[in-house]
KEKE-3310 file (N, C-alpha, C; in steps of 0.2 Angstrom, whole numbers, plus 5000, padded with zeros to 4 digits):
npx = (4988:4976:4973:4971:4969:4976:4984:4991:5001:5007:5015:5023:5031:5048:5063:5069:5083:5086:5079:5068:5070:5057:5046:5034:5016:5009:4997:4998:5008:5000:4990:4997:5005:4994:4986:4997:4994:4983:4986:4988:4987:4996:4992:4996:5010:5021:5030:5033:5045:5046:5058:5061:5070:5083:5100:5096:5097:5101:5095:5080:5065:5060:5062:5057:5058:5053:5049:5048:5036:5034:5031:5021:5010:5013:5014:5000:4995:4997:4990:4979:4981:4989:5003:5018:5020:5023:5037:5053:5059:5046:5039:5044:5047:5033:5031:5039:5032:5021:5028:5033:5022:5017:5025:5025:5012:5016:5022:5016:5005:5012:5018:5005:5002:5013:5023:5040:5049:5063:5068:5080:5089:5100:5099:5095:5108:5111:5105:5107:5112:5103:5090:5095:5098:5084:5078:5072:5060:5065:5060:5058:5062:5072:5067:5071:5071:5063:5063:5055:5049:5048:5051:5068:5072:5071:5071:5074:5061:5066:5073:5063:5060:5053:5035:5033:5045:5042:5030:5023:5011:5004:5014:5033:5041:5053:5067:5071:5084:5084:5074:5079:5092:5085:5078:5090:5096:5086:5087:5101:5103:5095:5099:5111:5109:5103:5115:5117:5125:5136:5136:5134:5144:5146:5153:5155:5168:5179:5180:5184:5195:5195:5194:5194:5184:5172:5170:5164:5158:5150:5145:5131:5116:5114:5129:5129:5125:5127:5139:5135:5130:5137:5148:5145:5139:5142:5142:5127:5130:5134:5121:5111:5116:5112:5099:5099:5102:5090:5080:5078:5080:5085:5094:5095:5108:5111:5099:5092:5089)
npy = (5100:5093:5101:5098:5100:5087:5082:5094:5095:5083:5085:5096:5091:5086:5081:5086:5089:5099:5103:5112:5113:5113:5103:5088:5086:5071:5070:5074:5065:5053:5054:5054:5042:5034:5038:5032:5019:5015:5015:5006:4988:4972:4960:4968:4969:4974:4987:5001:5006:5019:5032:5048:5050:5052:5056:5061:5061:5075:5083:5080:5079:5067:5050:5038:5018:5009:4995:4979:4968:4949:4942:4945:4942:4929:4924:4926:4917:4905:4905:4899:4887:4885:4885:4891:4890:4898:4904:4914:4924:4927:4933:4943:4952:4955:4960:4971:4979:4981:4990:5000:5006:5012:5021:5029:5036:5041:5052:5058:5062:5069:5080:5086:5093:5100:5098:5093:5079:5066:5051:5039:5030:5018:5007:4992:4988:4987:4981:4971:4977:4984:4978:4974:4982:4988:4976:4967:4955:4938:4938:4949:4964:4978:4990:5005:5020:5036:5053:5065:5081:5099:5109:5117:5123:5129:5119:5118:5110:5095:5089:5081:5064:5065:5065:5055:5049:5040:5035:5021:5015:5002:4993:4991:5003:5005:5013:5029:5036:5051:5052:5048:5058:5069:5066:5064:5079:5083:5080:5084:5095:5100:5098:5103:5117:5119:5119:5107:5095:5101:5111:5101:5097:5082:5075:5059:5050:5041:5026:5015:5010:5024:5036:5054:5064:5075:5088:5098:5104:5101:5089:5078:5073:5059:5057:5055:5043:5036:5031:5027:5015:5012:5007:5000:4990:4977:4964:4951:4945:4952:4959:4948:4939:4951:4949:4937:4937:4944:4933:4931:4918:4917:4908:4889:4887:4889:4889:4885:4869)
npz = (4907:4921:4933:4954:4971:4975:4964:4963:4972:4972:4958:4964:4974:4979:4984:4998:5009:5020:5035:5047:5064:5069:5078:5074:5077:5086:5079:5064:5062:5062:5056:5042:5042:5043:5030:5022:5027:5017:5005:4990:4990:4990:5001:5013:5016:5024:5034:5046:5056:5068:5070:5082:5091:5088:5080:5064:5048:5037:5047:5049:5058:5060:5056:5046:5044:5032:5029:5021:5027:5030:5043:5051:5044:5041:5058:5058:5049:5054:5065:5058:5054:5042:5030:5025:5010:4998:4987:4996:4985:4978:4989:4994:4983:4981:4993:4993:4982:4991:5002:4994:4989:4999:5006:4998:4998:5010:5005:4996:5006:5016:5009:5005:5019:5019:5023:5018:5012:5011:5001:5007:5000:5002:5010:5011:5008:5022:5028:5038:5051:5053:5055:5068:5076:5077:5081:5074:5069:5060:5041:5041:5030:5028:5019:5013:5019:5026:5027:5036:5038:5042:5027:5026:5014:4998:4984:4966:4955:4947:4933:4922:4913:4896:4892:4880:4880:4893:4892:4883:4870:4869:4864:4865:4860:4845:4851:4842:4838:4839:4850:4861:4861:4863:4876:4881:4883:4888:4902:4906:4902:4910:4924:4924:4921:4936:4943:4950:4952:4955:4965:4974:4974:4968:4958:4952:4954:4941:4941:4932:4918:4910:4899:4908:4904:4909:4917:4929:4920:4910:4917:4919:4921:4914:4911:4928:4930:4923:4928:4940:4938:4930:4937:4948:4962:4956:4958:4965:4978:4992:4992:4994:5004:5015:5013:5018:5030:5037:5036:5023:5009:4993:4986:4986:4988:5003:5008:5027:5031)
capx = (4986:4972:4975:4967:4974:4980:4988:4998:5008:5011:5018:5028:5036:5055:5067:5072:5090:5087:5074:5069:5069:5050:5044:5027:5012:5007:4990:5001:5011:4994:4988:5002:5003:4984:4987:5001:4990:4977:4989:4985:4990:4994:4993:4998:5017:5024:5029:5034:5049:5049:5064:5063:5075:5093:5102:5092:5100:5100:5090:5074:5062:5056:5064:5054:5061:5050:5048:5045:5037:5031:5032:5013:5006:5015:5007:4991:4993:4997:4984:4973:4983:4994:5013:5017:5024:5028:5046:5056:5057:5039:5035:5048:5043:5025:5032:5042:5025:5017:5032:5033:5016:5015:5032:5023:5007:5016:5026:5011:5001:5016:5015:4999:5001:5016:5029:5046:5053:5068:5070:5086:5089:5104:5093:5096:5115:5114:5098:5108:5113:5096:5088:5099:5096:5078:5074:5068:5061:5065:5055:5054:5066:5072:5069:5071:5071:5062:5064:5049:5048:5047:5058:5071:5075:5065:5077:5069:5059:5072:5071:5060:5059:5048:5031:5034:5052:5040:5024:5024:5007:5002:5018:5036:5044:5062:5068:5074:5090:5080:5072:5088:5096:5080:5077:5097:5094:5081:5089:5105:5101:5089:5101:5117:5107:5104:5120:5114:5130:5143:5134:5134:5153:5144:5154:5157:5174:5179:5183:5189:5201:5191:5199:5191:5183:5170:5171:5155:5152:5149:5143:5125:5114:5116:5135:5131:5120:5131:5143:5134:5127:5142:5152:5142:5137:5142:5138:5121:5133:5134:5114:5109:5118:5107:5092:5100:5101:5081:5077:5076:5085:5083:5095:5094:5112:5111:5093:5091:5082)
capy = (5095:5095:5105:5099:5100:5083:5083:5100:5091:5079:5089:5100:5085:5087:5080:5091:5088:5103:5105:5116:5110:5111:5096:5086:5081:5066:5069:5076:5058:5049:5056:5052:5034:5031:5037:5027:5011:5016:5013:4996:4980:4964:4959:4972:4965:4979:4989:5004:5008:5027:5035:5053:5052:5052:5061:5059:5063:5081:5087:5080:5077:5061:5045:5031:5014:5006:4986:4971:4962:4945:4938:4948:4938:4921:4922:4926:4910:4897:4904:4898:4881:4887:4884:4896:4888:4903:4906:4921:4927:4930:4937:4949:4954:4958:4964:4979:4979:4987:4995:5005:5011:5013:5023:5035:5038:5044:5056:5064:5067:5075:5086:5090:5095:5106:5094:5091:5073:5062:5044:5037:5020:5011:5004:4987:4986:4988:4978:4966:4982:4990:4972:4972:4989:4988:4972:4965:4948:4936:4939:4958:4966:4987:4992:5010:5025:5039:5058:5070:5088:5105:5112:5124:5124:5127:5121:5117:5103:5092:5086:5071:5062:5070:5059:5051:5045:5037:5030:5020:5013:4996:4992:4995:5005:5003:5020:5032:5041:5059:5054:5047:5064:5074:5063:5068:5085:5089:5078:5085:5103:5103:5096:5108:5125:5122:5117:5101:5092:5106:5113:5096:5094:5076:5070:5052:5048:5035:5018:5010:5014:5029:5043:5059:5070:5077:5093:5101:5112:5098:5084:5081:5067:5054:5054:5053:5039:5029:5030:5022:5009:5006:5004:4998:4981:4969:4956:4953:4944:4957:4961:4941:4941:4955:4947:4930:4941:4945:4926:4927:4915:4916:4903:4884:4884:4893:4890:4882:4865)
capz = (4913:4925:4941:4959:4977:4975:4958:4964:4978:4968:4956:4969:4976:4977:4988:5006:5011:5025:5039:5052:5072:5072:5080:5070:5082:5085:5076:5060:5062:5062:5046:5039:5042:5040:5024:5019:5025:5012:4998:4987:4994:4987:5005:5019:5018:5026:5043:5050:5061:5067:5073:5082:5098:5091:5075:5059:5041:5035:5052:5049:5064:5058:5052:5044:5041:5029:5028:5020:5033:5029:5049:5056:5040:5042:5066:5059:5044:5060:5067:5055:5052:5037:5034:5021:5004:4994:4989:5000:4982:4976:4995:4995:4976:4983:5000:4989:4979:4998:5005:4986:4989:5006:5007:4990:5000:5015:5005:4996:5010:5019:5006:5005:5024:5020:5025:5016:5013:5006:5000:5009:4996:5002:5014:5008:5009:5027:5031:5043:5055:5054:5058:5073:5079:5079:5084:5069:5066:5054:5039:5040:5030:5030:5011:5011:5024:5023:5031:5036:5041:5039:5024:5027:5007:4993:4978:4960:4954:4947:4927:4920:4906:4892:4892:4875:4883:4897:4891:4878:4869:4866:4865:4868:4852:4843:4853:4836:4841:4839:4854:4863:4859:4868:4882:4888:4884:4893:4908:4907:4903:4917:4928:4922:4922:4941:4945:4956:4955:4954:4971:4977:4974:4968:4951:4954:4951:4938:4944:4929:4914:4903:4900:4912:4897:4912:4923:4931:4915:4905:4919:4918:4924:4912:4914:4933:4931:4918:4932:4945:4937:4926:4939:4957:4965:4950:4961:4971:4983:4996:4995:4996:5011:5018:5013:5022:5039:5038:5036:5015:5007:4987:4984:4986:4994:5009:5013:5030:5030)
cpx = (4980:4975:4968:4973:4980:4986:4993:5002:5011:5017:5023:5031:5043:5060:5071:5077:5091:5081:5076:5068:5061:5047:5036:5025:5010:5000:4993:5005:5005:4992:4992:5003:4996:4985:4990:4997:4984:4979:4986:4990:4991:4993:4995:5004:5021:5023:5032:5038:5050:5052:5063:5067:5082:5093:5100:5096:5096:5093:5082:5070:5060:5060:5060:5058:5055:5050:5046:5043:5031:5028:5024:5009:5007:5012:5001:4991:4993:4992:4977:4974:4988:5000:5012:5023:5027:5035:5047:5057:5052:5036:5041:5047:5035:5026:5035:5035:5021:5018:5031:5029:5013:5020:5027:5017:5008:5020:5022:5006:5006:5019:5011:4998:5009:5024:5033:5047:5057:5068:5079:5087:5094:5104:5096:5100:5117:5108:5099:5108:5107:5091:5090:5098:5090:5073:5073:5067:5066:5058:5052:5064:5067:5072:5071:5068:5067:5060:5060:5050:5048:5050:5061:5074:5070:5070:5072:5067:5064:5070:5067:5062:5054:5042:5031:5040:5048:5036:5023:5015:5006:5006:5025:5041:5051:5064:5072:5082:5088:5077:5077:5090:5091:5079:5085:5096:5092:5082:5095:5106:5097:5094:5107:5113:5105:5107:5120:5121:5137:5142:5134:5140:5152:5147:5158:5164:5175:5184:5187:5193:5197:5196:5192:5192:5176:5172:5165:5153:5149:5146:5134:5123:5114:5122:5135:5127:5122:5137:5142:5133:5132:5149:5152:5139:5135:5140:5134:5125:5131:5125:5110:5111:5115:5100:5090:5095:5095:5077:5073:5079:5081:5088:5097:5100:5114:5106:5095:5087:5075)
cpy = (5098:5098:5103:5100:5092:5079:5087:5098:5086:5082:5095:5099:5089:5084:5087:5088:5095:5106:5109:5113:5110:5103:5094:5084:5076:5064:5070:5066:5051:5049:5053:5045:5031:5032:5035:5019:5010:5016:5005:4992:4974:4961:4962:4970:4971:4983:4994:5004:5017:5029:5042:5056:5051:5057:5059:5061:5069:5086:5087:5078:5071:5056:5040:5025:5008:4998:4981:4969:4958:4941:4939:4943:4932:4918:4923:4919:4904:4898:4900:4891:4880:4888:4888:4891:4890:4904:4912:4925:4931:4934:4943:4954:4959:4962:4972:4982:4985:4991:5001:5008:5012:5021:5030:5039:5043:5051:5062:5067:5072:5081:5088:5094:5101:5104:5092:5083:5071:5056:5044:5028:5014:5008:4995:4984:4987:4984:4975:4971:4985:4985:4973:4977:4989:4982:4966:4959:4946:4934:4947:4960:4975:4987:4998:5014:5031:5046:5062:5074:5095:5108:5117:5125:5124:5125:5117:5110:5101:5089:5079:5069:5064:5064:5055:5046:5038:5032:5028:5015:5007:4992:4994:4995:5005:5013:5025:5037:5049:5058:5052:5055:5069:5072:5065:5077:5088:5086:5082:5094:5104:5102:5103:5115:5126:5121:5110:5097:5098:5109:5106:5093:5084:5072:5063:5049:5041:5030:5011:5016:5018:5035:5050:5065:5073:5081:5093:5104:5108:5089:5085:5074:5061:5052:5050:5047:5033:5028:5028:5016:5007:5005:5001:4992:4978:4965:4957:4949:4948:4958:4955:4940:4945:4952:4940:4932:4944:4939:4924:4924:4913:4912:4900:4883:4884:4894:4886:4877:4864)
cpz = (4917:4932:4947:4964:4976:4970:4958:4969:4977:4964:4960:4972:4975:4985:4994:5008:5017:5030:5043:5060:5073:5072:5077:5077:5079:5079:5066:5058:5059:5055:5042:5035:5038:5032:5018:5019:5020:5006:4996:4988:4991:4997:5014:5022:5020:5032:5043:5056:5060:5074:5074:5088:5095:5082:5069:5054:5040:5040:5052:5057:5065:5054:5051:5043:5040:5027:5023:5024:5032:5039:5052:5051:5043:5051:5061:5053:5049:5063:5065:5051:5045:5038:5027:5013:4998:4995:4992:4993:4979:4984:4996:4988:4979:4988:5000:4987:4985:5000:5002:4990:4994:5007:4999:4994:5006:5012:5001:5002:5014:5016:5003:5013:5024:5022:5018:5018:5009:5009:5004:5005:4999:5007:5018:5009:5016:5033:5038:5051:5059:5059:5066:5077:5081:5082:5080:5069:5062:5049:5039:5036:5027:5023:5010:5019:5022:5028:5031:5041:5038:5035:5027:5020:5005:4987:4972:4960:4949:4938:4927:4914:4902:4891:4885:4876:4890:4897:4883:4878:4864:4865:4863:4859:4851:4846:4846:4842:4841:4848:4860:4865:4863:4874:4887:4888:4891:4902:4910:4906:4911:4923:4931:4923:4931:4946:4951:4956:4957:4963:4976:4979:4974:4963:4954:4950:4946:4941:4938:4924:4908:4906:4904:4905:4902:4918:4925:4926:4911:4910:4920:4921:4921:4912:4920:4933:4929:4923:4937:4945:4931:4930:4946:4956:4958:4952:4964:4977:4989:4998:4995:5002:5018:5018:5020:5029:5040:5036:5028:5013:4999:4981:4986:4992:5000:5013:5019:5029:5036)
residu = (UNK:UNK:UNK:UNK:UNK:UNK:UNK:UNK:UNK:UNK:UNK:UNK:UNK:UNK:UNK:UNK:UNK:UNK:UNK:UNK:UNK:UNK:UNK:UNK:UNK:UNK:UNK:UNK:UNK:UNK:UNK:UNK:UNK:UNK:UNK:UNK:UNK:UNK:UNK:UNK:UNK:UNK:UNK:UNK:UNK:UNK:UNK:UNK:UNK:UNK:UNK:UNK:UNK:UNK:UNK:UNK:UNK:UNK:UNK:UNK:UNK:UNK:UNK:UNK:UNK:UNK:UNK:UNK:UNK:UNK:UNK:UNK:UNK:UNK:UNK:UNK:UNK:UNK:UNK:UNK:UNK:UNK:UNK:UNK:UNK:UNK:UNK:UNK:UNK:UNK:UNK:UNK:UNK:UNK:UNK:UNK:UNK:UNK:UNK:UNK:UNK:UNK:UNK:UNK:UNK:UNK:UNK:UNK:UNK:UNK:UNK:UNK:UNK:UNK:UNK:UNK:UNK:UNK:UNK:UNK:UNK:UNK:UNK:UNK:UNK:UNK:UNK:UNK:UNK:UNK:UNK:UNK:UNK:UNK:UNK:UNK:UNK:UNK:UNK:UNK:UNK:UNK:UNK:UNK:UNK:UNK:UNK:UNK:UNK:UNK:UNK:UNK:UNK:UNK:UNK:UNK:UNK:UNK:UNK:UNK:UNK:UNK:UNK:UNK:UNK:UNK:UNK:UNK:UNK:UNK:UNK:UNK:UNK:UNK:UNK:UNK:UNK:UNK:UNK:UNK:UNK:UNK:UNK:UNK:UNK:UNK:UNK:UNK:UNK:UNK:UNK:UNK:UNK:UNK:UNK:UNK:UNK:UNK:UNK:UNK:UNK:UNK:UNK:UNK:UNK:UNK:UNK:UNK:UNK:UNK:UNK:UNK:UNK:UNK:UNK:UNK:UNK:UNK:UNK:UNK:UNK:UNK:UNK:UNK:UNK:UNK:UNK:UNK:UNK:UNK:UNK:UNK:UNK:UNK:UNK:UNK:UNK:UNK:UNK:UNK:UNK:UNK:UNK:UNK:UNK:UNK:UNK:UNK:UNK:UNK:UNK:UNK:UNK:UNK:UNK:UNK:UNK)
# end
């Protein structure tokens, strides 16, 4: 690989679940952001909500709450005589689209400056709440949180996929079981040698009828993974209803007329 400053922060990345009380300046915060709005745009469909006066997850100094927000486009379209005729579908699609890469940009420069951060994802599932806490229009909705500060942990970078499991060229190839069989490997060894769920006391219990053939010597991340996603929100009920409560309505029955 090629090594510069900004390739190594990338690469050193890792999620911090433990801060220290040291407080970030505003000029530290500034950069931060700036550098987030300089990510690529379908639009600039995206906002900023930050949190540093009450109790933050895992003691960080800094809460972001990251956005969708179509409503700053939609005042500046009446200004200019436009009703907006895109579906709440396609503008929440590209609205993710900015957040992503808004929300990515804020997490390398805070560690190019030294700073520690963690994604918070169930974001989503509580949108109506967060909505309602901070104010938020209709037309903005909370995608994703996200935690900055000073580490108080250094714990390992965490396994990938092998880059032949990732990038596929020209097009996308019948996966052979050889590389199946290395792709868990090298996720579930890497996960199991530094005991990440076992210290986490994190195995996710089973929710339907399989027989329990996992302890911690032998749980690794593709079990926990196959147990999220084969057993979590069957239905999008639940998160269409969230979207409702931030004024997107992505089907027909429920929109308002």
């Amino acid at each position: 690989m090629i090594h510069n400053p900004v390739i190594d922060a990338m690469m050193a990345r890792k999620s911090i679940r433990k801060y220290t009380d040291q407080k970030l300046s505003d000029e530290i915060i500034e950069t931060i952001v700036r550098a987030g709005q300089q990510a690529p745009f379908a639009a600039q469909l995206c906002s900023l909500i930050l949190t540093r006066n009450e109790k933050i997850p895992f003691g960080a100094p800094l809460l972001f709450t990251i956005c969708v927000d179509y409503y700053r486009l939609e005042k500046i379209m009446q200004k200019r005589n436009w009703k907006t005729v895109t579906n709440d579908l396609s503008l929440l699609v590209f609205g993710m689209q900015d957040a992503s890469l808004m929300g990515e940009n804020m997490v390398i420069a805070a560690e190019s400056l030294g700073l520690g951060s963690c994604y918070l994802g169930g974001v989503p599932y509580v949108a109506g709440k967060l909505a309602e806490k901070y104010k938020l229009p209709k037309h903005v909705f909370p995608l994703v949180q996200l935690v900055i500060g000073y580490p108080d942990e250094n714990p390992p970078l965490r396994p990938r996929y092998p880059i032949d499991f990732t990038m596929f060229e020209d097009e996308y190839p019948e996966i052979s079981e050889e590389k199946m069989a290395e792709a868990i490997k090298v996720m579930d060894d890497g996960y199991q040698s530094q005991g990440y769920y076992k210290n986490l006391d994190a195995k996710i219990p089973l929710e339907v009828k399989k027989e329990e053939t996992f302890d911690y010597s032998n749980y690794g991340w593709t079990e926990h993974m196959g147990r999220k996603w084969g057993q979590w929100f069957g239905s999008p009920r639940d998160l269409l209803a969230e979207f409702e409560k931030c004024g997107f309505y992505l089907t027909k029955e429920n929109k308002p007329e």
